[in-house]
C-alpha positions as CSV (number, residue, x, y, z in Angstrom):
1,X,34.2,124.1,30.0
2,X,35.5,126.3,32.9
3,X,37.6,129.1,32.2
4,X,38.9,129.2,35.4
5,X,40.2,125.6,36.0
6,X,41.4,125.4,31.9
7,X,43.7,128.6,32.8
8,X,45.0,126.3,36.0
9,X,45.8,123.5,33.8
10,X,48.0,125.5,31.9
11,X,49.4,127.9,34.3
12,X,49.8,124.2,36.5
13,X,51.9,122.0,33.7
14,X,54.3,125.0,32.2
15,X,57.3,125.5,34.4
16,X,60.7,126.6,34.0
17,X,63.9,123.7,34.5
18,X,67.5,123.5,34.2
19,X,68.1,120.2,32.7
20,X,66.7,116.7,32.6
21,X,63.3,116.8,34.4
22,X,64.0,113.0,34.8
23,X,67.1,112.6,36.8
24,X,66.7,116.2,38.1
25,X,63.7,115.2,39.7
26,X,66.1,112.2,41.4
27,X,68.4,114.6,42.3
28,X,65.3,116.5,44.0
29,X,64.1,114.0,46.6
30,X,67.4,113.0,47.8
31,X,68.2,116.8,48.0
32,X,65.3,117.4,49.8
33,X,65.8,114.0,52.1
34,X,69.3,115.3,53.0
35,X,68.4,118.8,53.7
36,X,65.7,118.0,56.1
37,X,68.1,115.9,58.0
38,X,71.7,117.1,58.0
39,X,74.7,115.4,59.4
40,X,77.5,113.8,57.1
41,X,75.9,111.5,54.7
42,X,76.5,107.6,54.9
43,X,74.5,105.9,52.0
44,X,71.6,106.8,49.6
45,X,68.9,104.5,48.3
46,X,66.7,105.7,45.1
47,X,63.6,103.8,44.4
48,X,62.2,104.6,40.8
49,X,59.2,103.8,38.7
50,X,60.0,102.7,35.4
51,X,59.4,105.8,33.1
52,X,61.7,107.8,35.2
53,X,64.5,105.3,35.7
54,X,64.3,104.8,32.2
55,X,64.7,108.8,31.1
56,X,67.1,109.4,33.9
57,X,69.5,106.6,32.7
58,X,71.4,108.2,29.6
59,X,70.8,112.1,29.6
60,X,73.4,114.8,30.2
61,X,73.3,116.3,33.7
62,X,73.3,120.2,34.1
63,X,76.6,122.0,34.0
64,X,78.7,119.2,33.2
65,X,78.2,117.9,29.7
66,X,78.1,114.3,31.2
67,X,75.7,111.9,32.1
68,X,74.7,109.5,35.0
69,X,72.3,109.1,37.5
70,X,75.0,108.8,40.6
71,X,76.0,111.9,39.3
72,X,72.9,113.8,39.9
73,X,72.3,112.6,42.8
74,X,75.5,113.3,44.2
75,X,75.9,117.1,42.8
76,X,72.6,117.2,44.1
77,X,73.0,116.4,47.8
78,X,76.2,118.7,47.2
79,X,75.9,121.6,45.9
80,X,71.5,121.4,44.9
81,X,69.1,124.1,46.4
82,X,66.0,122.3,46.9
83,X,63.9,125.4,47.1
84,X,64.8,125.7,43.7
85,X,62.6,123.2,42.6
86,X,63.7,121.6,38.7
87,X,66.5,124.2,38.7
88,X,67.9,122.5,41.3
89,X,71.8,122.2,39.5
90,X,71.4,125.5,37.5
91,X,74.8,126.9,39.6
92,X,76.6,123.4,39.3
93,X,80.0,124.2,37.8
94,X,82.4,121.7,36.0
95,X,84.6,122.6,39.0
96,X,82.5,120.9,40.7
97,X,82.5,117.5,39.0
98,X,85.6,116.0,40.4
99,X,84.1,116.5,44.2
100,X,81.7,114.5,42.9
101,X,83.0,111.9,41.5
102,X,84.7,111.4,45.1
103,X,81.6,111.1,46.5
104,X,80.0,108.4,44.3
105,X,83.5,106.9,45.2
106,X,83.3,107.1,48.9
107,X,79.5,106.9,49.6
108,X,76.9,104.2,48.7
109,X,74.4,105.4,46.4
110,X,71.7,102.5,44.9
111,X,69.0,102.6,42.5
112,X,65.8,99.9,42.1
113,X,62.8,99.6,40.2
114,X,59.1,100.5,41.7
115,X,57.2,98.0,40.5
116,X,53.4,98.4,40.1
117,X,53.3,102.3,40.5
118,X,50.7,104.5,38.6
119,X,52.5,107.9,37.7
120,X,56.2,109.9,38.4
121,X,57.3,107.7,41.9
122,X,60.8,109.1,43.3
123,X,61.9,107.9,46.7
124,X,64.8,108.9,48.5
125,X,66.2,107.5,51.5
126,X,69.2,109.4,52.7
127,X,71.3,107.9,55.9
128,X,73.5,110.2,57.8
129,X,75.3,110.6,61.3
130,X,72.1,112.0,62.3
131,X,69.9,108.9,61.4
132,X,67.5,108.4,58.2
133,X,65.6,111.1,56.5
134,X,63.1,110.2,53.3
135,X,61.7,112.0,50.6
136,X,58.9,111.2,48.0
137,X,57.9,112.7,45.1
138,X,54.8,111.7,42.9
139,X,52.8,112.6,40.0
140,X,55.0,115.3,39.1
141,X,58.5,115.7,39.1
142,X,58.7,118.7,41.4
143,X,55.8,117.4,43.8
144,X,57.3,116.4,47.1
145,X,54.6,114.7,48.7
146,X,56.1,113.8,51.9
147,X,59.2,113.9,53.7
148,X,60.1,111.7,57.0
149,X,62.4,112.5,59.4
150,X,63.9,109.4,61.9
151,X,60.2,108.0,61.3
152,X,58.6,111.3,62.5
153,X,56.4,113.1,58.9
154,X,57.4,116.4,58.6
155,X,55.9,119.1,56.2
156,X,54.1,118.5,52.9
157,X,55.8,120.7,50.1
158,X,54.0,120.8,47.0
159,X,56.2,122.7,44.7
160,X,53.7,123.1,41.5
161,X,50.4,122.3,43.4
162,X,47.9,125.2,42.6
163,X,46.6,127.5,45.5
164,X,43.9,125.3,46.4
165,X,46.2,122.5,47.8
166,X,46.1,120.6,44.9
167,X,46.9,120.3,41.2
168,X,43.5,119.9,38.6
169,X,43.1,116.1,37.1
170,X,43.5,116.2,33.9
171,X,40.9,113.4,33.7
172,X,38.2,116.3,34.0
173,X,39.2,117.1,30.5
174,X,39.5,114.0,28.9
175,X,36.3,114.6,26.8
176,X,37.2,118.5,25.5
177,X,37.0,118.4,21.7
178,X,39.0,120.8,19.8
179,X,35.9,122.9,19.0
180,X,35.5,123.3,22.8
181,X,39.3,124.2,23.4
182,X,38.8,127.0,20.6
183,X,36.1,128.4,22.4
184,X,37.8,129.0,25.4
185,X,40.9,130.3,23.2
186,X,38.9,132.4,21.4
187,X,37.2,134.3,24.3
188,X,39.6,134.0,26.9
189,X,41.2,137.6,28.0
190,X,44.8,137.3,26.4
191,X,46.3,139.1,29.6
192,X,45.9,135.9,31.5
193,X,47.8,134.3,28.7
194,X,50.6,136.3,27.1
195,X,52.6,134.8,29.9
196,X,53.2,131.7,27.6
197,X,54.9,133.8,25.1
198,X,58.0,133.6,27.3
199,X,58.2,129.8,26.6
200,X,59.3,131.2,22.9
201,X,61.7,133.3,23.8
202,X,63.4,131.5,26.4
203,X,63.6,128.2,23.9
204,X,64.7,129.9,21.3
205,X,67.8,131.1,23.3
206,X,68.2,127.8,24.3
207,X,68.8,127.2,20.5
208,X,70.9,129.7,20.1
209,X,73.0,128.0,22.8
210,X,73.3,124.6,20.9
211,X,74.3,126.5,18.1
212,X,77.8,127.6,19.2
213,X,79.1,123.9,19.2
214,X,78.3,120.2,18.2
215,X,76.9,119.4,21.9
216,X,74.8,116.1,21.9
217,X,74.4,114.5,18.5
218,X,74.9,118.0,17.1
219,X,71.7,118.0,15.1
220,X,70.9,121.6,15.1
221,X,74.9,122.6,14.0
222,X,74.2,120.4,10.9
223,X,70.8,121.1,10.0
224,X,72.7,125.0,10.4
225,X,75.9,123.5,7.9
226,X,72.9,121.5,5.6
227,X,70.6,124.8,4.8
228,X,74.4,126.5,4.5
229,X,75.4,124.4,1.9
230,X,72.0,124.6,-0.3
231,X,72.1,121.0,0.6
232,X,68.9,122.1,2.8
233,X,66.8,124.7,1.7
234,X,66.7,127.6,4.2
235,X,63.1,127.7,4.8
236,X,60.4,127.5,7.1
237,X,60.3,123.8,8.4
238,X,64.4,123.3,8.1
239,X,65.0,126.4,9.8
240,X,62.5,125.1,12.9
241,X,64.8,122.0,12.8
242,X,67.5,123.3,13.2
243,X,66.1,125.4,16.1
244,X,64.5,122.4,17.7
245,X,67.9,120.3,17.0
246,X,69.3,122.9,18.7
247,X,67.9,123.4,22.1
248,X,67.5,120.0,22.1
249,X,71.2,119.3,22.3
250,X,72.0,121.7,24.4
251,X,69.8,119.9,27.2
252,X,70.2,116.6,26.8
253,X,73.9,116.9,26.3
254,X,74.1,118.9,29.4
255,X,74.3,122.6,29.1
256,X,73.2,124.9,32.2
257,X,70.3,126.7,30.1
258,X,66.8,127.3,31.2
259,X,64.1,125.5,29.2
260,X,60.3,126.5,29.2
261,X,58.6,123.1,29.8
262,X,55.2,122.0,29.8
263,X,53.4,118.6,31.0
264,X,56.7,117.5,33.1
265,X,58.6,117.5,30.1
266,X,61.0,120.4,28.8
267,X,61.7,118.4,25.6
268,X,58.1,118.2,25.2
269,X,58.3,122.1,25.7
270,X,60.9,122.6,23.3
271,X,59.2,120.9,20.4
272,X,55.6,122.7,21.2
273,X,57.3,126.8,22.1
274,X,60.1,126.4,19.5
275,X,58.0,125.1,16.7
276,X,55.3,127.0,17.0
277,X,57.2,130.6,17.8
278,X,58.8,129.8,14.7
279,X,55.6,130.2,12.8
280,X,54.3,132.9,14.3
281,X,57.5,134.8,13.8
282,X,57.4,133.9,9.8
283,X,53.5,134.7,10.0
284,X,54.3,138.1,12.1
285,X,51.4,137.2,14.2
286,X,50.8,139.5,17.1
287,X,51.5,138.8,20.7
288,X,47.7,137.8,21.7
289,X,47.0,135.5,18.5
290,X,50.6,133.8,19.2
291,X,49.4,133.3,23.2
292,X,46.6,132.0,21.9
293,X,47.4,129.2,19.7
294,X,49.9,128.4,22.8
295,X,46.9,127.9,24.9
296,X,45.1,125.1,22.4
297,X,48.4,123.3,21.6
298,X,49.0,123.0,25.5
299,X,45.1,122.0,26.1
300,X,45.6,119.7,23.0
301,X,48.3,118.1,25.0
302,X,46.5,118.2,28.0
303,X,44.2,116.2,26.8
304,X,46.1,113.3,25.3
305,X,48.2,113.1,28.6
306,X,44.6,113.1,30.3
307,X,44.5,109.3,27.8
308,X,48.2,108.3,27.8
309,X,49.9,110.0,31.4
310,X,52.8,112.1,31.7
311,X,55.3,109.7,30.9
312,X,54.7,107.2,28.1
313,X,55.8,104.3,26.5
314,X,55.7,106.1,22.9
315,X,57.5,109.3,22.3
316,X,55.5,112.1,23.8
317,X,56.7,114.8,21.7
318,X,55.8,113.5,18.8
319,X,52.3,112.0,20.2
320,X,51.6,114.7,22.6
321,X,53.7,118.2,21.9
322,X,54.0,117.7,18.6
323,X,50.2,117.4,17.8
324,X,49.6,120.3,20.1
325,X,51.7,122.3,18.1
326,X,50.1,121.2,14.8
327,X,47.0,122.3,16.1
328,X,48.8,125.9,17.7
329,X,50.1,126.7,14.0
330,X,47.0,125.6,12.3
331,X,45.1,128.0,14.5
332,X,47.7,130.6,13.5
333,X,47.3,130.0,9.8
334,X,43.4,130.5,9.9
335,X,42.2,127.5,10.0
336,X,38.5,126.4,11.7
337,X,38.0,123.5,14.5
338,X,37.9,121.2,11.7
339,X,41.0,122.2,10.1
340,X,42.4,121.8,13.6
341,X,41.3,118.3,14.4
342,X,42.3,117.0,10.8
343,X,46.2,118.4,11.6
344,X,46.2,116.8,14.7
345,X,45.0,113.0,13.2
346,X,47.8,113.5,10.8
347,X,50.4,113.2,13.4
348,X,48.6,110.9,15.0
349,X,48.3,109.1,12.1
350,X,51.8,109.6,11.8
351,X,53.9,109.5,14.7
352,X,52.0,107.2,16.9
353,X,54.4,104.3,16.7
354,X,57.3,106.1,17.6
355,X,58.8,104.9,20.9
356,X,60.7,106.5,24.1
357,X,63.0,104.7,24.8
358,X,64.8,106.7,27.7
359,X,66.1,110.6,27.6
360,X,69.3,111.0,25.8
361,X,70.7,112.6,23.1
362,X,69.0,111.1,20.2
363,X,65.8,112.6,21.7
364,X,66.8,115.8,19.2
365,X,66.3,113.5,16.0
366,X,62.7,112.4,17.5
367,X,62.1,116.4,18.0
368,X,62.9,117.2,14.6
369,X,61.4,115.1,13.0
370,X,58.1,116.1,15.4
371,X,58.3,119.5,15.0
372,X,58.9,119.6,10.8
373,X,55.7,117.1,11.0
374,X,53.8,119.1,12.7
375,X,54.4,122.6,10.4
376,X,53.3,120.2,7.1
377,X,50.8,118.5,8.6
378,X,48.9,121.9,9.5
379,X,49.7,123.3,6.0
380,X,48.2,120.0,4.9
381,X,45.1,120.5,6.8
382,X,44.0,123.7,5.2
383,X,45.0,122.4,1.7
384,X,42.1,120.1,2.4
385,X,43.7,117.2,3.5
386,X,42.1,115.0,6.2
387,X,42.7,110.9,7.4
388,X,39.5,109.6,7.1
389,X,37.5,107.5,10.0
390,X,39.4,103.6,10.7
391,X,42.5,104.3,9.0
392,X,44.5,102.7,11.9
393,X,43.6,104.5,15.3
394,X,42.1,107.6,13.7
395,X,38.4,107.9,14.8
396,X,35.9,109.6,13.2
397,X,36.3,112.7,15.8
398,X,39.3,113.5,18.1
399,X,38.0,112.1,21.3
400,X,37.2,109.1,19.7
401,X,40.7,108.7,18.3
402,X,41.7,109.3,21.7
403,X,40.2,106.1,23.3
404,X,42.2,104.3,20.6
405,X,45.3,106.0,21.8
406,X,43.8,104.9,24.9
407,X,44.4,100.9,24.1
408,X,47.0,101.5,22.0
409,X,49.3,102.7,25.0
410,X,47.9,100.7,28.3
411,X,47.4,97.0,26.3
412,X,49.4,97.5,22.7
413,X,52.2,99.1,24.5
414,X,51.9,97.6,28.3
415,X,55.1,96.3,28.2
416,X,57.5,98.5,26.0
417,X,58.7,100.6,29.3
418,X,60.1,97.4,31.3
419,X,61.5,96.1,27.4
420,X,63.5,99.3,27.1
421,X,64.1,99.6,30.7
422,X,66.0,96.3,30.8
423,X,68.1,96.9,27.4
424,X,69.5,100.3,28.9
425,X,70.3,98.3,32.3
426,X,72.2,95.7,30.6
427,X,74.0,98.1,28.9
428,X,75.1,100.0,32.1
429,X,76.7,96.8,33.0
C-alpha cells in the first residue's frame, strides 16, 4: 500500500476541537453562512442528517456546561470565529450565555431532518437585513463545501481537505489487512509520525480537567474515589478508566478544553490516545514505538469507517477506536500481525452490539467500558486467546469480518438512527 496516501489518511482524520464535533459542526455552517453575509440577523434554518442531529441533540456546548442545539447555533453566529474551524467556541465565556439565550428568545432558529443523505449533511440558511446567505457542510464536520450568497456561489473552503484539493477515500483501504498496516508501521520514518504523540498529551490534560469536579456523569471522579477506597484496584486498566471517564466528562458536559480527535470524532479520539498512551506510559515505551502503534490503531480505524462511515448507528468507540487501540497496545506489548488481528475480533466480538444513541454524557460509561476492553483484550491475545472463524460476525480473517460488519450496520442496523433519533425528539418536547 502507498506510504504516501496512508500518511494522508492519518495526518487527514486527526484534528484538534473544542467541544462536540456534532453540534459544533452546526454551529459552523450557520457561522460561516452569517459571516459571509453580515447585516442584523432575522431567522436561521438548520437542515441535518440524522447521525448529526442525533449527536448534537443532548451534549454539553463549550464554555457553558449546558446543552442545546439553539444554543450553539446562537453563541456561534455571536461570538464563533469561523476560521477557527471545530474550535469555533473555544473563547465562549459563561458571560456570554445570557446574550444568548436572548437571542434564541428574539430570533427564529429551526432545525429538520435530511432525509436520504449519505454522510455528515449540515445546512445553514441564515436571513439578515442584507438578504439570505447559505452554508453546507458535508462528509466532514469541518468541510464547508459551499457557501451562497443572495443566490450568487461564493468560495469553496475546505477546512481539512489535503493539498491536493481533496481528502483520500477511505474506500481505497477497505481491503488492508493488519499484516499490511504493520508493514507500513514498521518501515515508515517515525519523524513523519511522532506528531500523533500530541494526541496523548493533550487527552490526558483533558483528564486531568474532569478530574477537579463531578462534571457530566462524573465517571472519572469516582473511578478516582473507587481505586481510592481499595474498592478498585489501582492498576493498569482502572487507572485508564478513570482517565478516559475523565476527559470524557469534561467534553460532553461542556468544558472549554482541547481534545485530540480522529475520524470526526474527539470521543473516538479520547478512547484511542488516552487508552493507548496509558500503556505505553506503564510499558515506558519510547516516543517512535508509541507513534507507531498510533499509526495502526488509527489505520485499524480507518479501515472499519472505510465498512461502517464516520457516523454509525452502533457506538464507534467501542467498534471503531476502541479496536484500534487494542491493536495500538497489542503492537506495543510485542505481539505479531496475528496477535493483532485476534485482539481486534475480541472487541468485535465483543462490543459490536453496542448502540449510539446520540452524544451526551453517558458516552463516558460507553468509553470506559471500550477502553478497559481493549487493554484485556490485547493481553488476551498474546496469552493465546483467539475467537475462532463463525462465532457470530467474526470471519476467518479481519477483512472478512469486516464485510459482516458491513451487513451488520447498513441492513441489521438500517433503522436504529431514525429509532433513536425520534425517542430523543419526543423527549425534547
Amino acid at each position: 500500500m502507498n506510504e504516501k496516501m496512508l500518511l494522508k489518511i492519518i495526518e487527514e482524520n486527526t484534528f484538534v476541537t473544542v467541544g462536540c464535533t456534532d453540534p459544533v459542526a452546526v454551529g459552523l455552517a450557520a457561522s460561516t453562512a452569517f459571516n459571509s453575509i453580515g447585516g442584523e440577523i432575522e431567522e436561521i434554518r438548520l437542515s441535518l442528517d440524522k447521525n448529526i442531529y442525533k449527536d448534537a441533540l443532548s451534549v454539553g456546548i463549550p464554555g457553558t456546561l449546558r446543552s442545546g442545539l439553539d444554543l450553539a447555533v446562537a453563541l456561534s453566529v455571536l461570538y464563533g470565529d469561523p476560521t477557527d474551524g471545530l474550535r469555533l467556541l473555544k473563547n465562549v465565556e459563561e458571560s456570554d450565555i445570557a446574550n444568548a439565550e436572548d437571542f434564541i428568545k428574539q430570533h427564529k432558529i429551526t432545525f429538520c431532518l435530511k432525509e436520504d443523505v449519505d454522510g455528515i449533511y449540515v445546512k445553514a440558511d441564515v436571513i439578515t437585513s442584507l438578504g439570505k446567505a447559505s452554508a453546507l457542510i458535508r462528509y466532514a464536520h469541518d468541510r464547508i463545501e459551499e457557501i451562497e450568497v443572495n443566490g450568487e456561489k461564493r468560495r469553496r473552503d475546505h477546512a481539512i481537505i489535503s493539498s491536493s484539493g481533496e481528502m483520500v477515500d477511505l474506500s481505497q483501504i477497505s481491503d488492508l489487512s493488519i499484516k499490511g498496516i504493520l508493514d507500513f508501521v514498521s518501515t515508515v520514518s517515525g519523524d513523519k509520525i511522532l506528531f500523533l504523540n500530541d494526541g496523548i498529551e493533550m487527552n490526558l490534560k483533558a483528564a486531568e480537567m474532569g478530574l477537579k469536579d463531578y462534571f457530566g456523569l462524573g465517571t472519572g471522579k469516582r473511578y478516582e474515589n473507587l481505586i481510592l477506597k481499595d474498592v478498585l484496584s489501582d492498576d493498569l486498566v482502572n487507572r485508564t478508566k478513570k482517565d478516559v471517564g475523565s476527559a470524557a466528562d469534561a467534553r460532553m458536559a461542556g468544558l472549554n478544553v482541547p481534545i485530540y480527535g480522529c475520524f470526526g470524532s474527539g470521543n473516538h479520539g479520547i478512547t484511542l490516545f488516552t487508552t493507548i498512551g496509558n500503556v505505553a506510559r506503564y510499558l515506558d515505551s519510547d516516543p517512535v514505538r508509541t507513534s507507531r502503534a498510533l499509526a495502526l490503531a488509527l489505520l485499524v480505524v480507518g479501515v472499519i469507517k472505510a465498512h461502517t462511515g464516520v457516523l454509525t448507528p452502533h457506538c464507534g468507540c467501542s467498534v471503531a477506536a476502541g479496536t484500534g487501540a487494542a491493536a495500538g497496545i497489542t503492537y506495543l506489548l510485542g505481539g505479531d500481525d496475528e496477535q493483532i488481528e485476534n485482539a481486534c475480533h475480541m472487541m468485535l466480538a465483543n462490543l459490536t452490539g453496542m448502540l449510539c444513541d446520540g452524544a451526551k454524557y453517558g458516552c463516558s460509561l460507553k468509553m470506559v467500558a471500550s477502553a478497559g476492553a481493549a487493554i484485556e483484550s490485547s493481553y488476551l491475545a498474546l496469552e493465546g486467546a483467539h475467537v475462532p472463524d463463525r462465532n457470530g460476525i467474526i470471519g476467518s480473517s479481519f477483512s472478512k469480518t469486516m464485510k459482516n460488519l458491513l451487513a451488520i450496520t447498513q441492513q441489521g442496523m438500517g433503522d436504529v438512527d431514525r429509532a433513536i433519533l425520534d425517542i430523543l425528539l419526543s423527549l425534547e418536547n
